[in-house]
DRENTIBA-299689 format. One line per 10 residues: number of its first residue (from 1); for each residue x, z, y of C-alpha. Coordinates in Angstrom, 2 decimals. Example, Ala and Ser with C-alpha at 12.3 -4.5 7.8 and 13.67 -1.06 7.14 Angstrom:
! DRENTIBA-299689
1	12.30 7.80 -4.50  13.67 7.14 -1.06
! end
This chain:
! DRENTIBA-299689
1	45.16 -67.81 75.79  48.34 -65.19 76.12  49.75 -67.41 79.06  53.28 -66.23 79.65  54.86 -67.03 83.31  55.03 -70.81 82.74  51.67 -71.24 82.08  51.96 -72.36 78.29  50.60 -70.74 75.26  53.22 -68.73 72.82
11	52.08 -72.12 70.57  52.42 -74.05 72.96  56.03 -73.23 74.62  57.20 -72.65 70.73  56.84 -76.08 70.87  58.56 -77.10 73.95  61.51 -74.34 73.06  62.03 -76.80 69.60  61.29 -79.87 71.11  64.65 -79.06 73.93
21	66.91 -77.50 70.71  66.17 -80.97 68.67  66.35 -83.69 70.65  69.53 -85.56 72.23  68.19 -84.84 75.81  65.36 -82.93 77.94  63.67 -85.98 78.78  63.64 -87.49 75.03  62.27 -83.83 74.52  59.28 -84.31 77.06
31	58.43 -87.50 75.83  58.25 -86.71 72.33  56.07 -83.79 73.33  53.57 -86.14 75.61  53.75 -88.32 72.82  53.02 -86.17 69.68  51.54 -83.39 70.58  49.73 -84.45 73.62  51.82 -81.89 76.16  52.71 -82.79 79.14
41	55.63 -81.26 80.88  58.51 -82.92 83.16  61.88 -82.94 81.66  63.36 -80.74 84.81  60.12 -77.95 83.80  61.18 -78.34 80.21  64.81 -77.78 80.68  64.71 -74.60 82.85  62.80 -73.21 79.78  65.28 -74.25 77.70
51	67.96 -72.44 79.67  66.03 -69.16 80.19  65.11 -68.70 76.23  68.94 -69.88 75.65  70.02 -67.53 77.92  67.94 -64.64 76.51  69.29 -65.32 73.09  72.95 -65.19 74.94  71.71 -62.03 75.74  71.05 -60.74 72.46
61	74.08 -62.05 71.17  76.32 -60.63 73.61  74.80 -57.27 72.59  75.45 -57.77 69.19  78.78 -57.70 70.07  78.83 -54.79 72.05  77.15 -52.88 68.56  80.39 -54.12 67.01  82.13 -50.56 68.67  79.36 -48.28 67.58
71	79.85 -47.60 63.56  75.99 -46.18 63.47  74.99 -49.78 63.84  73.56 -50.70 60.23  73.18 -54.48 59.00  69.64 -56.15 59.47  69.95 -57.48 56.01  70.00 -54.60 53.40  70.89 -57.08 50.25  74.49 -57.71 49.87
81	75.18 -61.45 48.73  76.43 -62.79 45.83  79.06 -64.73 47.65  79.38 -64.82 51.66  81.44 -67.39 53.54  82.19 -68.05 56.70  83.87 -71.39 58.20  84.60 -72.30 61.41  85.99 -75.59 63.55  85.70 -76.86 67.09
91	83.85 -79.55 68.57  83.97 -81.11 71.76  81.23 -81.53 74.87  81.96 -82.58 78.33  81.62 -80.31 81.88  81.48 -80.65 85.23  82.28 -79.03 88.37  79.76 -77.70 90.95  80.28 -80.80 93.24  79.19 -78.54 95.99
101	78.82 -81.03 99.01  80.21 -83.95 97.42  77.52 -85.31 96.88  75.31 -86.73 93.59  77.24 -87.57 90.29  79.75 -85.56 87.35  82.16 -84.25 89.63  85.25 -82.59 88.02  84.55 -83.74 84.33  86.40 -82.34 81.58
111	86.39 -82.43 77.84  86.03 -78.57 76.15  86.43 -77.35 72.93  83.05 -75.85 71.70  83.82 -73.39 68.88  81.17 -72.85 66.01  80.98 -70.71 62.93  78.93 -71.39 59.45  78.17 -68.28 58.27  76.21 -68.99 54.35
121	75.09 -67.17 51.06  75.85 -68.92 48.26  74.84 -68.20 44.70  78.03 -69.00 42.53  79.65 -67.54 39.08  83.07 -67.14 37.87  85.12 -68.60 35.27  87.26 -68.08 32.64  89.34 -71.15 33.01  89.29 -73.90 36.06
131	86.40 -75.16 35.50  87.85 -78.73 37.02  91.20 -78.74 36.63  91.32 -82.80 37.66  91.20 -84.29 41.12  87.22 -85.36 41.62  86.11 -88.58 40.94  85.35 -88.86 44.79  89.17 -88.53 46.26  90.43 -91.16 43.83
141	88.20 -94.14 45.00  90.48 -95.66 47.36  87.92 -97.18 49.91  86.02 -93.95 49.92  89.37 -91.93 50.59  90.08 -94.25 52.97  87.16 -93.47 55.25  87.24 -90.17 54.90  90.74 -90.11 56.27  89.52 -91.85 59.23
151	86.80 -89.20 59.56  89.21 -86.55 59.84  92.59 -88.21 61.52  90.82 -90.95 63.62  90.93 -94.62 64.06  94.13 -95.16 65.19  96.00 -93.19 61.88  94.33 -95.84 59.60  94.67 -99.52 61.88  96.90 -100.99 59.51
161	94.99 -100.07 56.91  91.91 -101.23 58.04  93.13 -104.90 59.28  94.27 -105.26 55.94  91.29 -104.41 53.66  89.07 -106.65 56.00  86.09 -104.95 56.23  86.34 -103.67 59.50  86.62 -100.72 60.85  84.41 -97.61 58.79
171	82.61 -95.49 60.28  83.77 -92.34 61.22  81.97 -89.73 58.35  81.66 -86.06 57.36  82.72 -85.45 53.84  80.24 -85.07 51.42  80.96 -85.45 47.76  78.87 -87.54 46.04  76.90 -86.23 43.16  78.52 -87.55 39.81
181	77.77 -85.87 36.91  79.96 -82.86 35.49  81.50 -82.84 38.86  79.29 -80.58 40.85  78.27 -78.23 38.36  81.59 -75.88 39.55  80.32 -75.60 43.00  78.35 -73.09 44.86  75.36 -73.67 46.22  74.60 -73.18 49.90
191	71.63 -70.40 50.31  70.87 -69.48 53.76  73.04 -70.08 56.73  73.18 -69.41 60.57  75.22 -69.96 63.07  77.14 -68.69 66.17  78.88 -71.21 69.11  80.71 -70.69 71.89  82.73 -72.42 74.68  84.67 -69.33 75.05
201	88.08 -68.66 73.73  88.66 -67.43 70.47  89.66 -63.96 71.42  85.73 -64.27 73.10  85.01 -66.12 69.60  86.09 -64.20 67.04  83.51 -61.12 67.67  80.93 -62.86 68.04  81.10 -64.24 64.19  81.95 -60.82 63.29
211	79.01 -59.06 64.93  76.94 -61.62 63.07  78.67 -61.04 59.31  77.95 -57.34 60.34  74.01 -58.52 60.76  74.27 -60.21 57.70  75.66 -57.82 55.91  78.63 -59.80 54.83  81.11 -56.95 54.19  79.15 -55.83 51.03
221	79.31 -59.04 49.54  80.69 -58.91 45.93  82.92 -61.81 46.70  83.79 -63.43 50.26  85.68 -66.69 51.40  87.19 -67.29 54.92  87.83 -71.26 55.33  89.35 -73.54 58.13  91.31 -76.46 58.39  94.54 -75.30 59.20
231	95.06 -74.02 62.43  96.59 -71.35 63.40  94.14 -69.74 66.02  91.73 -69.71 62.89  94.04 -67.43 60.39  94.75 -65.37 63.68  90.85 -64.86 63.92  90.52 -64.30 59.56  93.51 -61.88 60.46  92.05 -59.89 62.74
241	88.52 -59.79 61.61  87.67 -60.87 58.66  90.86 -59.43 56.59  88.77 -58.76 53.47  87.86 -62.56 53.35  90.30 -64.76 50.95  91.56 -67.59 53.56  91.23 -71.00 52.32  92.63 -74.45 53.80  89.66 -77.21 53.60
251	90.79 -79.58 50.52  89.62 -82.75 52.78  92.37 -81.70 55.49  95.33 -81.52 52.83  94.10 -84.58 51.42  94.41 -86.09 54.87  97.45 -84.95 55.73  98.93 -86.00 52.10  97.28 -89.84 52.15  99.40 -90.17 55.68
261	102.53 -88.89 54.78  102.11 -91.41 51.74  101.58 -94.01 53.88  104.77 -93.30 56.11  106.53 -92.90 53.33  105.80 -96.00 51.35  106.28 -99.71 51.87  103.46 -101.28 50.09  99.69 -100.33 49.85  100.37 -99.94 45.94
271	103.20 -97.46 46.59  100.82 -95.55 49.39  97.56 -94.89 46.33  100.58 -94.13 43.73  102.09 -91.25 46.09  98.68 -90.39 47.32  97.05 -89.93 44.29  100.06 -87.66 42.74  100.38 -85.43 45.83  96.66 -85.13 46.14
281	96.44 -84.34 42.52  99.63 -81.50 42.35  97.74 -80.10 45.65  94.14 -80.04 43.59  96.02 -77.76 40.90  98.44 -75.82 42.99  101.48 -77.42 43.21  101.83 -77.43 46.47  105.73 -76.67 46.55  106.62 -79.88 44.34
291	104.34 -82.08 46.63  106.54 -79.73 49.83  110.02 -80.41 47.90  109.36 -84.14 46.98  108.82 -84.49 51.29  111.62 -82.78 52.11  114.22 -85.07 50.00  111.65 -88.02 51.70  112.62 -87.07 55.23  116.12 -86.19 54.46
301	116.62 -89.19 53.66  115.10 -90.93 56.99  116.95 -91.24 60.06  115.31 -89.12 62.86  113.45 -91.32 65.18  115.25 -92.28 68.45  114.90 -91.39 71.75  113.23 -88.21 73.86  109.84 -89.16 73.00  108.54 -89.18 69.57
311	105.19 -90.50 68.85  102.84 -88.64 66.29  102.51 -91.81 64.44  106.09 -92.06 63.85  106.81 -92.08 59.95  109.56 -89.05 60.22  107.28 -87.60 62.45  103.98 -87.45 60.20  105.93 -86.77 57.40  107.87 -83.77 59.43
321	104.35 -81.99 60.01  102.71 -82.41 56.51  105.82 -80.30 55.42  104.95 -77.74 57.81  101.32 -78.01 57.11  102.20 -77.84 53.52  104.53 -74.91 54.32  102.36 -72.93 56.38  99.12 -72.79 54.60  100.41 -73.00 50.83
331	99.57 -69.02 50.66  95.56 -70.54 51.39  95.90 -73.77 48.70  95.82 -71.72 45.58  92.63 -74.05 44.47  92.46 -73.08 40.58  92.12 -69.69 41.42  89.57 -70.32 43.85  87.65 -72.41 41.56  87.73 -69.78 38.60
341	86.23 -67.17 40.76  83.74 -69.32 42.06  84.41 -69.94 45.70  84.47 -73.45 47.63  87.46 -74.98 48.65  85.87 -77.64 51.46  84.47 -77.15 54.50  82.37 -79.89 54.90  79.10 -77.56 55.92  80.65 -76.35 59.11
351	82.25 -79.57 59.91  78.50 -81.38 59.23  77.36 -77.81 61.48  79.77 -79.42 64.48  78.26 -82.84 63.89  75.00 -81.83 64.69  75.69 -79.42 67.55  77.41 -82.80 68.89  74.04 -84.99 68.50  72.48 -82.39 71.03
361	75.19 -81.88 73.89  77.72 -84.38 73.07  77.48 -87.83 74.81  79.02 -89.81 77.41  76.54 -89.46 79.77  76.45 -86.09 79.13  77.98 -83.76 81.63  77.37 -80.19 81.35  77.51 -77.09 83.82  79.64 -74.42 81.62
371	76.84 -71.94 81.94  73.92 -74.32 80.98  76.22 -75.57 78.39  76.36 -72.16 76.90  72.96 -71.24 76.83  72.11 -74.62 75.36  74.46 -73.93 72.81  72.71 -70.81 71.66  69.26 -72.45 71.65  70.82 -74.90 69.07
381	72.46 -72.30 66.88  69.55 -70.61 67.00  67.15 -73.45 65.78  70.11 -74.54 63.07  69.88 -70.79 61.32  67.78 -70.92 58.54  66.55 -67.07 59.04  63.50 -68.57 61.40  65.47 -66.35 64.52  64.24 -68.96 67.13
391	60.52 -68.13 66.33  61.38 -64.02 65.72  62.81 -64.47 69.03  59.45 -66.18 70.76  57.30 -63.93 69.35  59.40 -60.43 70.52  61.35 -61.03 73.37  60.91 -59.11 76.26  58.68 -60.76 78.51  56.46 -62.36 75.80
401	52.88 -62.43 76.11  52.42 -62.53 72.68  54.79 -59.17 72.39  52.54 -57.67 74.88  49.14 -58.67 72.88  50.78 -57.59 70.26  51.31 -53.57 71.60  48.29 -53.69 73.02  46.24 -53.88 70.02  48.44 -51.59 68.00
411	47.65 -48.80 71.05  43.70 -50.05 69.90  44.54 -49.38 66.57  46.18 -46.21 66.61
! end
């Protein structure tokens, strides 16, 4: 049978390892395994497993990282990619405090940022010209644009809005384009990707996605892109390690913060589409200093709000920071030139990537110890990569008894 020190199979805790990476919680986890594949195992069993694979791959990532100092470390992939890019954003998940002698319950809870990197080949090709020079289809259909806006800025940017289509409230979404034709043929296409998260800080961040472009060998690439949505902990992270990366600002964000300032500066919903659709379009095709210029003669015109407290849905106020959004990150909006050498300009597969580390530890009854929250974090990543690491990690890790069967009969052989 190969028992290892919980008594299961190396088929058989394969199974339970998944089971914990994929479901919302360790007890949805056991049931589904009692259920469909006739295991049984009680969710406390199941979720120290969980957390000693998790923390073994924490393990192997950490020394990863150390291998970042030693420059006789060689990539594990010898084929350097057509394109590589790397995106990153932060999510959220809830911890808790020891509640040492306080008794049961979250004691202590607090909201932290989990920070996650998409790290993808992509087959692409360049091209002479832009190869679509107009805004999509998909950002000029007003409902559509109006829900994705709420995606990325939140309910409350959008209440007016709302009350006045009708329709209630949309749901908050993750953009993805729908596929009309002519408009998708520009695109890349998404190869493999894995994954790296973290509730450390970025300085704790940032190596960790360059240890694993170093695996990848993403240096070598013949043509690399660097994307985030803005802020400014992100460029200081493309600064410092991924220099040889072109930077680019996520098109959804500008979008976002261009539909807003519209709003705040317009009086009627057909004024808001009007400016929206102009800025979005000058942005789209690299104007970004007329859309800047046009705000600045807005606001000038304004009167600054009153009082010692300004609220971020103030109209000076929103349109204040799109101009130094705008003004910040124009050096990253050059989208023509991106688009003629054949790199993406959205980051929608990262932000998707945060949306479905969320399903597994974000909830409201979901209160995490920061350790456990970390290894759990590195069980997911590792069953989101698409380079089958969660089952290369099974089958070799150190205390395997597959690994061992596995010695042991090349000894025989030799």
């Amino acid at each position: 049978m190969r028992l290892d020190s919980h008594d299961f199979s190396p088929t058989i805790l394969g199974k339970i390892v998944r089971a914990a990476a994929r479901s919302g919680s360790f007890a949805a986890a056991a049931e589904f395994l009692a259920d469909e594949a006739e295991v049984r195992i009680g969710a406390r069993h199941l979720g120290r497993i969980a957390h000693e694979v998790g923390d073994q791959l924490r393990a192997e990532r950490d020394r990863r990282v150390e291998g970042l100092r030693d420059p006789a470390v060689k990539p594990e992939v010898p084929v350097a990619p057509r394109l590589a890019v790397i995106a990153v954003d932060g999510g959220r998940l809830q911890t808790r405090g020891d509640g040492s002698g306080r008794g049961p319950g979250a004691h202590d809870p607090a909201w932290r940022e989990d920070k996650v990197a998409n790290l993808v080949t992509m087959s692409t090709e360049c091209h002479e010209r832009d190869p679509h020079p107009e805004l999509p289809r998909c950002f000029t259909k007003r409902r559509e644009v109006v829900k994705l806006v709420q995606g990325v800025a939140g309910a409350g940017a959008l209440a007016d809005v709302i009350e006045a289509t009708d329709e209630g409230p949309p749901p908050l979404v993750v953009f993805e384009p729908t596929a009309e034709a002519g408009d998708d043929d520009w695109r890349p296409e998404p190869l493999v990707r894995t994954c790296v998260a973290t509730l450390g800080s970025s300085e704790v961040f940032g190596p960790m996605v360059a240890a694993e472009a170093r695996r990848r060998n993403f240096d070598a690439a013949q043509a690399r892109a660097f994307l985030g949505d803005g802020g400014a902990w992100i460029w200081k992270l493309h600064r410092t390690y991924f220099p040889g990366f072109e930077p680019i600002v996520d098109f959804v964000h500008v979008l976002t913060y261009v539909y807003l300032a519209a709003k705040a500066a317009s009086d009627s919903p057909a004024a808001v589409w009007d400016r929206y659709l102009g800025w979005a379009t000058a942005c789209w095709q690299g104007r970004v200093a007329a859309v800047r210029d046009e705000l600045v003669q807005i606001l000038g015109a304004m009167p600054p709000p009153e009082g010692e407290v300004v609220k971020s849905t103030d109209p000076y106020e929103v349109i204040r920071v799109t101009i130094g959004y705008l003004g910040h990150n124009e050096g990253r909006m050059d989208y023509p030139r991106y688009r003629r050498a054949g790199l993406p300009t959205c980051s929608g597969l990262v932000e998707s990537l945060v949306k479905q580390f969320n399903r597994r530890v974000k909830g409201t009854e979901k209160f995490w110890n920061p350790a456990q929250a970390e290894t759990i974090l590195q069980l997911r990543a590792a069953y989101l990569s698409e380079d089958d690491r969660l089952a290369k990690h099974l089958r070799d890790r150190p205390i395997s008894a597959f690994r061992r069967y596995q010695r042991t009969k090349r000894r025989k052989a030799g």
